[in-house]
N, C-alpha and C positions, 0 to 999 in steps of 0.2 A: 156536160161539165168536163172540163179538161183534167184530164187526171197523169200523174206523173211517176216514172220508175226511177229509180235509187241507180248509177249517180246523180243523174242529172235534176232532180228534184232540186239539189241543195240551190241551180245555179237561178231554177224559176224562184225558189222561195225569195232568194237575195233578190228578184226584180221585184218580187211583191212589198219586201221591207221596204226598199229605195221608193216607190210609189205610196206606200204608206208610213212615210218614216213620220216621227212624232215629230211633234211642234215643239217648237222652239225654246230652250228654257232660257229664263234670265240670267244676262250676266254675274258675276261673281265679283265679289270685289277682292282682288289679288294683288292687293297694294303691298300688303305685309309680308307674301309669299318670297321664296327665293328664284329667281331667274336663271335661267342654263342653257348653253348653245343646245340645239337637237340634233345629233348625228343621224340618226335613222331611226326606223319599226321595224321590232323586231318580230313583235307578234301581236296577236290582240291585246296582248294585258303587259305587252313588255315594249318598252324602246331605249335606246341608248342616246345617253348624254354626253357631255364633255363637262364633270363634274371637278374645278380645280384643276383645271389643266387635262386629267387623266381619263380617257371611253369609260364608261362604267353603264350597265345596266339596271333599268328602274320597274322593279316592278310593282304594277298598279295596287295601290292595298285595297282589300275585301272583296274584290273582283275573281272571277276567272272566267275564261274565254276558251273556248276548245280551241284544239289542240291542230299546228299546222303542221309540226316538224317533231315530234315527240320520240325518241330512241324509244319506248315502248308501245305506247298509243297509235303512234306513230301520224297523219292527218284525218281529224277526226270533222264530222260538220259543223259544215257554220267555223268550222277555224279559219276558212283562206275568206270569208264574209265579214270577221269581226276584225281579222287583219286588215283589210280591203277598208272597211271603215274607218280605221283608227287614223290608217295612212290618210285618208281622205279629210278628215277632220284636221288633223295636223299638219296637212298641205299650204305650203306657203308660208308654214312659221318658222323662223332662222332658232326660236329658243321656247321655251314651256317652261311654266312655273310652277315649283313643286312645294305643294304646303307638307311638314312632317306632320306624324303622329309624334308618340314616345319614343321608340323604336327606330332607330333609323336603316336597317338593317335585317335581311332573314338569315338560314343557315347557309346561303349560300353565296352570300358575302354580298348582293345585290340590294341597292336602295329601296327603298321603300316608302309609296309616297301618296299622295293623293294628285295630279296630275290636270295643270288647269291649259288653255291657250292665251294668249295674250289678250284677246277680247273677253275672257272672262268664262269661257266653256269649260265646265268639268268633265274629261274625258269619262270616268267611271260612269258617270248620271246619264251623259251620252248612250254609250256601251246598254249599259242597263234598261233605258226606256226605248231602245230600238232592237229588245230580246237578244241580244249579243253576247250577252254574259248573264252569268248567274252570281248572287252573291255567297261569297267562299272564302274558307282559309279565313277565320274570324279567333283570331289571339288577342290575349288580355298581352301588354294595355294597348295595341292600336285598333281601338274600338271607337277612335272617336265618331263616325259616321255610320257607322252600323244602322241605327235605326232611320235616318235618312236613306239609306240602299236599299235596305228591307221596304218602305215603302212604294220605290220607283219600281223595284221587282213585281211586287203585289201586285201595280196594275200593268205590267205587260205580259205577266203570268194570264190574267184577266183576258187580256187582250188576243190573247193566244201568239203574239208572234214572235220570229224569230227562232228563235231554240225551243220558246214555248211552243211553235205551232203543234210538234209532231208529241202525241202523250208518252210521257214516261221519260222523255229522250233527257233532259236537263234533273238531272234528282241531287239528293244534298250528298251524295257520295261522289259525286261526278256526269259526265257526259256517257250516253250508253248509244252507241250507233246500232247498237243491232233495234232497237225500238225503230228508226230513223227507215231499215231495212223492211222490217217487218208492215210497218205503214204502207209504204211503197207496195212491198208483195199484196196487201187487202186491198186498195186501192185497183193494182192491174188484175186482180181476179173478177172486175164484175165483167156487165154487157157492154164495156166503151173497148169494141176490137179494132180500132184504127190506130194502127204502128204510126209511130213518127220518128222520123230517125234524123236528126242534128249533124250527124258527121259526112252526112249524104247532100250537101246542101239545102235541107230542108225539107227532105222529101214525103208524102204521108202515105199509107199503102192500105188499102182496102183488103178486106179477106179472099177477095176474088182478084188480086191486083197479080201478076207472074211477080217470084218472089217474095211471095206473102209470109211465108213457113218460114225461110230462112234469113228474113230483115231480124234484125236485133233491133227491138222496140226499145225507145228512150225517152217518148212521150207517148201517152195514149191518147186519142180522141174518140168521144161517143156519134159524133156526127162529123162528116167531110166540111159544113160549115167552119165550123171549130178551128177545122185545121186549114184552113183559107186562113181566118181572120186571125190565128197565130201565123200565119206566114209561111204555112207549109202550101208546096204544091204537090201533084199525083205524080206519075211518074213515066216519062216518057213512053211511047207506045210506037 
């Protein structure tokens, strides 16, 4: 079994979501919603609009997404994977359409919305049934979907993946990267000794291989197999 060290872990998880991303949900009907050029993503749970002429930033209601660029957190997992998503999702669309709650607004002067595309996708439902977010930040009154997020969570919680894969990592206080750490360290502590190093062009190094001690391991493999059919080779002789 392929087993993987902390950073590089977060970038195999994202190829495992994208190979098991969920299916499809049904469009939305976004008749009644308001429409808005899209400027950009800003992060997983944030993008900027041209709201009435003026950029403003929207952030997604009841969601949160870890953290890419955080003045304290500072890039936390699964943040550059739910950004990566969100951009992907919203690829191609000149405008998004944003239904309100009550609320139009947080404390930091940012919209606040529920966030669909043109075809009718709810970005939050997205985020949330592909482990990308957790559901957070729940203020009376924009509650209106609460109990709809609370259920797509349930079964990707279920499912383990995403932010669910790693335990502990996603809790109702926040994202905790040292869970994320600690998995990684139990993982490279068993019997699978074969380094695989990514920055080396893919190279994998047996216990007996020159250089064994001093490769910085960033995949583990249990058998040389393994690490063929990930694409690593041995290392020149």
């Amino acid at each position: 079994m392929l087993k993987r060290v902390f950073p590089i872990i977060l970038l195999l998880i994202l190829g495992a979501c994208s190979l098991e991303k969920a299916e499809s949900n049904p469009n939305h009907d976004i008749s009644s919603f308001e429409e808005f050029p899209l400027v950009n993503v800003i992060d997983g749970d944030t993008i900027k609009i041209k709201y009435h002429g003026a950029d403003e930033s929207v952030r997604f209601l009841l969601v949160d997404t870890p953290e890419t660029n955080h003045p304290t957190h500072g890039e936390q997992p699964f943040g550059q994977e739910a950004k990566a998503f969100t951009n992907e999702l919203l690829a191609g669309h000149e405008t998004v359409y944003l239904e309100f709650d009550v609320s139009y607004r947080d404390k930091y002067n940012r919209l606040l919305a529920y966030v669909y595309t043109a075809d009718g996708k709810n970005v939050q439902e997205e985020l949330l049934q592909n482990g990308l977010a957790r559901v957070a930040y729940i203020y009376e009154p924009n509650t209106k979907h609460v109990d709809w997020f609370d259920t797509i969570q349930t079964a990707a919680h279920k499912k383990a993946v995403g932010i669910w894969s790693v335990e502990n990592y996603a809790r109702g206080d926040g994202f905790h990267p040292e869970a994320v750490e600690q998995s990684s360290n139990a993982n490279a502590s068993n019997d699978c000794l074969i380094k695989g190093n990514i920055g080396s062009n893919k190279i994998y190094h047996t216990p007996d291989s020159p250089g064994y001690e001093q490769t910085k391991a960033e995949v583990m493999f249990c058998t040389e197999k393994e690490a063929v059919e990930a694409g690593f080779r041995p290392p020149k002789q």
